[in-house]
C-alpha positions in Angstrom: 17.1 14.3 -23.9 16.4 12.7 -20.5 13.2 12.2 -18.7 13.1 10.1 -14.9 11.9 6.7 -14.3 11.3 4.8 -12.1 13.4 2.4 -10.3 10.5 -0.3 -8.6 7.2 -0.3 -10.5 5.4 -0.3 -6.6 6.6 3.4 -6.7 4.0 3.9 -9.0 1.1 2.5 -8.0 -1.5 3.8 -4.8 -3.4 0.9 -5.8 -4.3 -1.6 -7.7 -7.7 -3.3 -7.8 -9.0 -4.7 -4.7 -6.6 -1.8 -3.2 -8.9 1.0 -5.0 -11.0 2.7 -2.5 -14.4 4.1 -3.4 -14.4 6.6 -1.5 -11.2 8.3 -2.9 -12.3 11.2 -5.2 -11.4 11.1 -9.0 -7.9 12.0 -9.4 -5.2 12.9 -12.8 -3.8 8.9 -13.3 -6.9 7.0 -11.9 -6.6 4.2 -14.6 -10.5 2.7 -15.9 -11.7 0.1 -17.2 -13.7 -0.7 -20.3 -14.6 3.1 -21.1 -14.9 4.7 -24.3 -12.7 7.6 -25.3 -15.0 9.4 -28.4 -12.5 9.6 -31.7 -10.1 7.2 -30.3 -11.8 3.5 -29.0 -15.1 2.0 -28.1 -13.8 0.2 -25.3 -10.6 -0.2 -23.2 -8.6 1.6 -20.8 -8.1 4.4 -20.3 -6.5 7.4 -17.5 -7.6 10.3 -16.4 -5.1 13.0 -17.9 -7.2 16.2 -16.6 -6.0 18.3 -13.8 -8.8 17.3 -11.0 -9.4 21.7 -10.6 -10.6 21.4 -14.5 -12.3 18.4 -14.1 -14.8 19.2 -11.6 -17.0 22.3 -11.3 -19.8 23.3 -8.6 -20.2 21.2 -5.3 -16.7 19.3 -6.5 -19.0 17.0 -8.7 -16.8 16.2 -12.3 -18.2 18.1 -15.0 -19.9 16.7 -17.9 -16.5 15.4 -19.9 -13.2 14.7 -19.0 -10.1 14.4 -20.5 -8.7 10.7 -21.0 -6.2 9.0 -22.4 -6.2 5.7 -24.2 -4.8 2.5 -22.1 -2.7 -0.2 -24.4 -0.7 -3.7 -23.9 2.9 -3.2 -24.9 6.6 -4.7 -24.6 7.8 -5.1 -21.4 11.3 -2.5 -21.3 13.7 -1.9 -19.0 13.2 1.3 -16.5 16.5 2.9 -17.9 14.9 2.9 -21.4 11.8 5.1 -20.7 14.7 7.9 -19.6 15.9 8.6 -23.0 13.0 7.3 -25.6 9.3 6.3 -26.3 8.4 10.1 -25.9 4.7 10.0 -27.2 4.0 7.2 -24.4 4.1 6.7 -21.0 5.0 3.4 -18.6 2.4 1.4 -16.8 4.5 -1.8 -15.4 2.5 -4.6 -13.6 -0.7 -2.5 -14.0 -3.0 -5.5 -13.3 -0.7 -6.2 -9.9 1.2 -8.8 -12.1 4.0 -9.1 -14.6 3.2 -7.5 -18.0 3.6 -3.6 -19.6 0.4 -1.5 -20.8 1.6 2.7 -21.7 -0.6 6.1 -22.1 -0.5 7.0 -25.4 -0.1 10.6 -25.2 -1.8 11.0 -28.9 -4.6 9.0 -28.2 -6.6 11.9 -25.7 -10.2 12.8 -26.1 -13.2 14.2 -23.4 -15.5 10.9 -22.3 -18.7 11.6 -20.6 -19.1 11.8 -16.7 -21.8 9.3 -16.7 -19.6 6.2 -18.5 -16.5 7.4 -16.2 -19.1 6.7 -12.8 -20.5 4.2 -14.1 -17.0 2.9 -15.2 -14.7 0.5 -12.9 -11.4 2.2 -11.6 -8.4 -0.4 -11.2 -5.7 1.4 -10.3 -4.7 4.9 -8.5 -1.0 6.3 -8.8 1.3 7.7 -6.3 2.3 11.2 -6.2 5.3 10.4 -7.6 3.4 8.5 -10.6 1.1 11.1 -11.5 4.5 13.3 -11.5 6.1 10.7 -14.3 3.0 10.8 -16.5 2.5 14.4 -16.2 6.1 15.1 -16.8 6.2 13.2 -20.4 2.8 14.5 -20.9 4.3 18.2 -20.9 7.4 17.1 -22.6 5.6 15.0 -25.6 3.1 18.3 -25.8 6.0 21.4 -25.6 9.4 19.3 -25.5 9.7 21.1 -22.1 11.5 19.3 -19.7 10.1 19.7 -16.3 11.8 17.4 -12.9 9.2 15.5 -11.2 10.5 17.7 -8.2 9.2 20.9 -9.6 5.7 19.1 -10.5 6.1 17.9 -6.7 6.0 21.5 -5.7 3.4 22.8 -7.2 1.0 20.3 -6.9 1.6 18.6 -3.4 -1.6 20.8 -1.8 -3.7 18.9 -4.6 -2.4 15.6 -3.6 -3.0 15.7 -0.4 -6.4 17.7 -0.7 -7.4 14.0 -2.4 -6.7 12.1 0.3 -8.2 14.6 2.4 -11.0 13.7 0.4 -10.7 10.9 0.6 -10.6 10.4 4.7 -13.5 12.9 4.8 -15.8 11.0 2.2 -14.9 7.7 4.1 -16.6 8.8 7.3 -19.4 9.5 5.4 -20.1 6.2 3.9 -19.2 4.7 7.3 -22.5 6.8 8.3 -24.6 5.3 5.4 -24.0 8.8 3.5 -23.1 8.5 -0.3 -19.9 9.6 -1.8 -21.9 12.5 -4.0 -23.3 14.0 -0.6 -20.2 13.5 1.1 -18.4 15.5 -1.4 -20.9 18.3 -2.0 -20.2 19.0 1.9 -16.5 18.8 1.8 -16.5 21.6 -1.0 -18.7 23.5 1.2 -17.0 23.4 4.2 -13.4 23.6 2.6 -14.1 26.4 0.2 -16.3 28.3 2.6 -14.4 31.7 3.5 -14.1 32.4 7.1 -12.3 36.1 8.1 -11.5 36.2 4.7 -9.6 32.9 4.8 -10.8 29.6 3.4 -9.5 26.3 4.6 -8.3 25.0 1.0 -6.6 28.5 1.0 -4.8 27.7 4.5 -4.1 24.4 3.2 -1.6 25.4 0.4 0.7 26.6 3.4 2.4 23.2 4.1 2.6 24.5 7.6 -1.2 24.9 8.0 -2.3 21.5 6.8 -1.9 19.4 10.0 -5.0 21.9 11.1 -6.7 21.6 8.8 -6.8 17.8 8.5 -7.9 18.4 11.9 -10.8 20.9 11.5 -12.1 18.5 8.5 -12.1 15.2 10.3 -14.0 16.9 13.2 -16.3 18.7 11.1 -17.1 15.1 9.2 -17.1 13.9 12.3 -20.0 16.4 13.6 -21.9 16.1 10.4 -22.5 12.4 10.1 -23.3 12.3 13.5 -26.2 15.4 13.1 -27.8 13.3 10.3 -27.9 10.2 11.9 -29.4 11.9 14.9 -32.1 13.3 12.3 -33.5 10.1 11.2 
């Protein structure tokens, strides 16, 4: 049984504390801090496991609970020995930005409440290829299946990048003195919104289409912040 690893813990990592942006939307390995996980610790860390389509509901806002997984210190290992052991956990090298090893334990899941996650503080944010690792073991630890990183690539590289669409979108806002709930509620209703029978979030799974439709968004937030500063 082999599972990848990675070579350079910086291929993990989006960012790392004073890296986080605020204005990047909830995502699946968003690592918090001091947040209670109900069943499995009062306090500690914890990352988000959930797919971000099941963790948010109407207007994009996270829904009520979401799934986390408990956050822990641990040896520091070699790369090469995550490949072929330590199944029921996940690698988080240099989490903090310095030397030292916390995993995911893959048992230690439960739901935690939407109001302690935004009220929470969010020190780190994974790559794509990051997120791919933990889901990876996730899957295998739950079903022994072994999926490549390539495959969860695939299927979720439209999700990705529809975060740091997000993201960008969300940033204008705040930049305009709009908050990040507002600024998301619009994005979901201008990206979901069906025009000819075609939505943008549809066009953007075609890899093809997305160059427009980064495009079409940045305007449109653009447009909108601008309307509601003219409107005070």
């Amino acid at each position: 049984m082999t599972l990848e690893t990675y070579q350079d813990t910086a291929e993990l990592y989006l960012a790392r504390r004073s890296e986080v942006n605020a204005s990047r939307p909830l995502f699946t390995g968003d690592v918090l801090l001091d947040i209670a996980i109900p069943g499995i610790q009062k306090s500690g860390m914890a990352v988000v496991v959930a797919h971000p389509c099941s963790m948010r509901g109407k207007g994009g806002q996270i829904n009520d609970r979401v799934m986390l997984a408990a956050v822990t210190p641990h040896d520091t290992l070699r790369p090469s020995v995550w490949a072929s052991g330590y199944f029921d956990r996940a690698p988080m090298p240099d989490l903090e930005g310095k030397p030292g090893c916390f995993v995911v334990y893959l048992d230690n899941i439960g739901k935690t409440r939407a109001e302690l996650i935004n009220k929470s503080e969010r020190i780190a944010c994974l790559t794509q290829f990051g997120v791919n690792l933990l889901q990876q073991r996730l899957i295998h630890h739950l079903t022994r299946l072994e999926v490549p990183t390539w495959q969860l690539q695939q299927a979720f590289s439209h999700t990705y990048e529809e975060a740091d669409l997000m993201e960008d979108w969300n940033d204008i806002f705040m930049e305009g003195g709009v908050s990040v709930f507002e600024a998301t509620t619009c994005f979901e209703a201008f990206f979901r919104a069906e025009r000819d029978g075609q939505s943008l979030q549809k066009s953007f799974q075609d890899a093809q289409r997305r160059s427009y439709v980064r495009t079409a968004c940045r305007n449109e937030a653009a447009r909108q912040v601008s309307e509601k500063l003219g409107g005070h």
